[in-house]
KOLPA-676503 format. One record per residue (C-alpha): residue in one letter; x, y, z. Coordinates in steps of 0.05 Angstrom, whole numbers, plus 5000, padded with zeros to 4 digits. Example, Ala and Ser with C-alpha at 12.3 -4.5 7.8 and 13.67 -1.06 7.14 Angstrom:
A524649105156
S527349795143
This chain:
X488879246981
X486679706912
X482979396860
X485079176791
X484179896763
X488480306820
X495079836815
X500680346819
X505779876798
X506579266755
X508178666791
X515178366779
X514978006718
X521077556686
X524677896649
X521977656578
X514577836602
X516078526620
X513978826560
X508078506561
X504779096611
X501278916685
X498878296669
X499577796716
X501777076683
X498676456726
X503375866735
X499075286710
X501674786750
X499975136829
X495475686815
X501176176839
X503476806804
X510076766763
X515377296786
X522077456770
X526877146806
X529577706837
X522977826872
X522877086902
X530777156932
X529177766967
X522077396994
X527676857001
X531777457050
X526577627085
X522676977098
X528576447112
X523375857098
X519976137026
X518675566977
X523975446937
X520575136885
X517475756860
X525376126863
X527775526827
X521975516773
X525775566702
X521375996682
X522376566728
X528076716690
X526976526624
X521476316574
X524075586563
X520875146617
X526374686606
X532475066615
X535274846685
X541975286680
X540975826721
X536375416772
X540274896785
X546375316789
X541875696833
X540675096880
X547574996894
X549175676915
X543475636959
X545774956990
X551975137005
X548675777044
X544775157089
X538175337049
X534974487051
X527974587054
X527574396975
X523573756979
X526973066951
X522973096890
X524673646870
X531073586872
X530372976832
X527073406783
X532273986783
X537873536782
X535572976722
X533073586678
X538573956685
X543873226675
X538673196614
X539673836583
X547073786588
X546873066558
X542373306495
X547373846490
X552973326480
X556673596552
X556373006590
């Protein structure tokens, strides 16, 4: 509860914004913060039902919005620990994107 001027810590940036000071980056899509993805598994630990989407948001982990690696990869580990509360569209949208990025990379 201190303002904008007392912050005694930056808040937990991806790793290619940390540099960038205490700024805090708006997702454009929900209005929400973007954190590290760190920050949103241990959220994740502590609150069983956290939205995934924001933990499996590409860019929580790097700058390309279209890089599914890591979250899709992500997903699964998460699924097989009985984590389901990732709605059905967006796992439409993890799983084509990431089939897509593979396929323009010539690994299908």
């Amino acid at each position: 509860n201190t303002s904008e001027c007392e912050k005694y810590a930056c808040c937990p940036l991806p790793p290619y914004l940390e540099d960038s000071g205490c700024v805090i980056e708006e997702d454009d899509n929900a209005g929400r913060p973007l954190r590290d993805v760190c920050f949103h598994l241990l959220k994740l630990y502590s609150d069983r039902c956290y939205d995934l989407d924001q933990l499996l948001d590409p860019r929580s982990v790097t700058s390309d919005p279209l890089d599914f690696r890591l979250s899709w990869h992500l997903w699964e580990v998460l699924r097989a620990l009985n984590y389901s509360h990732l709605s059905q569209q967006s796992r439409g949208v993890l799983n084509t994107s990431f089939a897509a990025q593979l396929e323009s990379e010539g690994l299908w």
